[in-house]
C-alpha positions as CSV (number, residue, x, y, z in Angstrom):
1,X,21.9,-39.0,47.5
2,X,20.0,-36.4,48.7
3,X,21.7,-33.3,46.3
4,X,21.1,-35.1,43.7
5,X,16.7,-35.1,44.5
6,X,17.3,-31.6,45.2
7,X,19.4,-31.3,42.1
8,X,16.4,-33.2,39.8
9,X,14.0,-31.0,41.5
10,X,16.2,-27.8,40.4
11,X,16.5,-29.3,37.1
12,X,12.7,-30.3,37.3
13,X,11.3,-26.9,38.0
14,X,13.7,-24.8,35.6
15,X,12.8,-27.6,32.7
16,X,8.7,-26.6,33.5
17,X,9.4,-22.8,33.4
18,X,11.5,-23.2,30.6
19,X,8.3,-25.0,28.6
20,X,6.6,-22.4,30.0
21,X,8.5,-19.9,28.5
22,X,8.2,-21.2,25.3
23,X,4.4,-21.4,25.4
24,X,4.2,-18.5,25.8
25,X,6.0,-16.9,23.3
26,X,4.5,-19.1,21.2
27,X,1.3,-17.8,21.5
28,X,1.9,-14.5,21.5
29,X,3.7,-15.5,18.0
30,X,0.6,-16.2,17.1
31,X,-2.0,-13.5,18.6
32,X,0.7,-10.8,16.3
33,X,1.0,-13.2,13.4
34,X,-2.9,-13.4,13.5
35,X,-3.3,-9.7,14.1
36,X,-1.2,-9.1,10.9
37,X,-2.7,-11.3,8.7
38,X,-6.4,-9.7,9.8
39,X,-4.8,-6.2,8.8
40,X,-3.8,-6.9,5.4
41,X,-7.0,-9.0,5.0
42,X,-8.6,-5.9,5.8
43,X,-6.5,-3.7,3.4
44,X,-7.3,-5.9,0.9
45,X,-10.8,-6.0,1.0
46,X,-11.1,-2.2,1.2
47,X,-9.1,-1.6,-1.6
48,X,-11.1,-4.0,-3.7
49,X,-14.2,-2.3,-2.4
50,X,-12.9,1.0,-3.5
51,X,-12.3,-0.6,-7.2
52,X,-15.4,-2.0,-7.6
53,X,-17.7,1.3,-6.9
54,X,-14.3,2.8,-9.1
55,X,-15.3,0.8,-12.1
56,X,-18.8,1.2,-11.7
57,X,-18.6,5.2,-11.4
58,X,-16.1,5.2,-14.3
59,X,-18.5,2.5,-16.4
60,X,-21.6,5.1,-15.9
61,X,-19.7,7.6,-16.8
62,X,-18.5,6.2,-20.1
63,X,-22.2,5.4,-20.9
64,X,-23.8,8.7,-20.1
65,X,-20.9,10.1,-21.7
66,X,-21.3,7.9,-25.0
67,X,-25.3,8.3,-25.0
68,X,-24.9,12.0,-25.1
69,X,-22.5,11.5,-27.7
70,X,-25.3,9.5,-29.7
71,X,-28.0,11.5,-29.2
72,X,-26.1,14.8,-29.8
73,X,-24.4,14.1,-33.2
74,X,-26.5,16.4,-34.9
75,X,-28.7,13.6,-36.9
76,X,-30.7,12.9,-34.4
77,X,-33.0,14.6,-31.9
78,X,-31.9,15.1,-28.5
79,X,-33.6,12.0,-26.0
80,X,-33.8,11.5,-22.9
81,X,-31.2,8.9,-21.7
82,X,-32.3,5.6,-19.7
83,X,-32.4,6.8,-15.8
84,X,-32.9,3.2,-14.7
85,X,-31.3,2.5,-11.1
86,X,-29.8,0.2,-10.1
87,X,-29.4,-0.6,-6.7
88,X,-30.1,-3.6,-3.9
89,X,-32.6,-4.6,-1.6
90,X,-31.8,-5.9,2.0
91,X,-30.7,-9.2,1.3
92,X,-28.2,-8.1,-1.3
93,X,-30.2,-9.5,-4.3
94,X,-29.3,-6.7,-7.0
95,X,-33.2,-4.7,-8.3
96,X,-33.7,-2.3,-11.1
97,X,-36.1,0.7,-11.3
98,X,-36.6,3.9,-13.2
99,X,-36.7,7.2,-11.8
């Protein structure tokens, strides 16, 4: 009777290390799954960062390039393009000013 207690308790004890195993794996399945996931997040939101403020430069370009065009045709006198910035304050709210 008594080898088959001590047998349970073998069984017993490998069964808990076993589960313990698995948590463990488990979570570090996780931490690397989370850790990938926070990477390409990041990737992503760079890259759209770096085509916003590409559109933007290539929109301002397009209009100083095209008021130039206007005012330079040859029918008109040259003037003085808009210089209005734009720009934004500390809360993010977008303002407008001339230089």
């Amino acid at each position: 009777m008594s080898d088959k207690i001590s047998n349970v308790d073998a069984f017993d004890r490998e069964y808990r290390e076993w589960i313990k195993n698995i948590s463990s794996r488990f979570r570090q399945s996780q931490i690397k799954a989370a850790t990938h996931v926070n990477e390409e997040m990041l990737r992503f939101y760079w890259t759209l960062g770096r085509d916003i403020v590409l559109m933007i430069n290539r929109r301002t370009l397009v209009t100083l390039v095209m008021s130039k065009a206007v005012f330079t045709d040859g029918k008109q006198p040259y003037k003085r393009p808009d210089r209005t910035v734009h720009s934004c304050d500390k809360t993010g709210m977008p303002q407008t000013g001339t230089i």
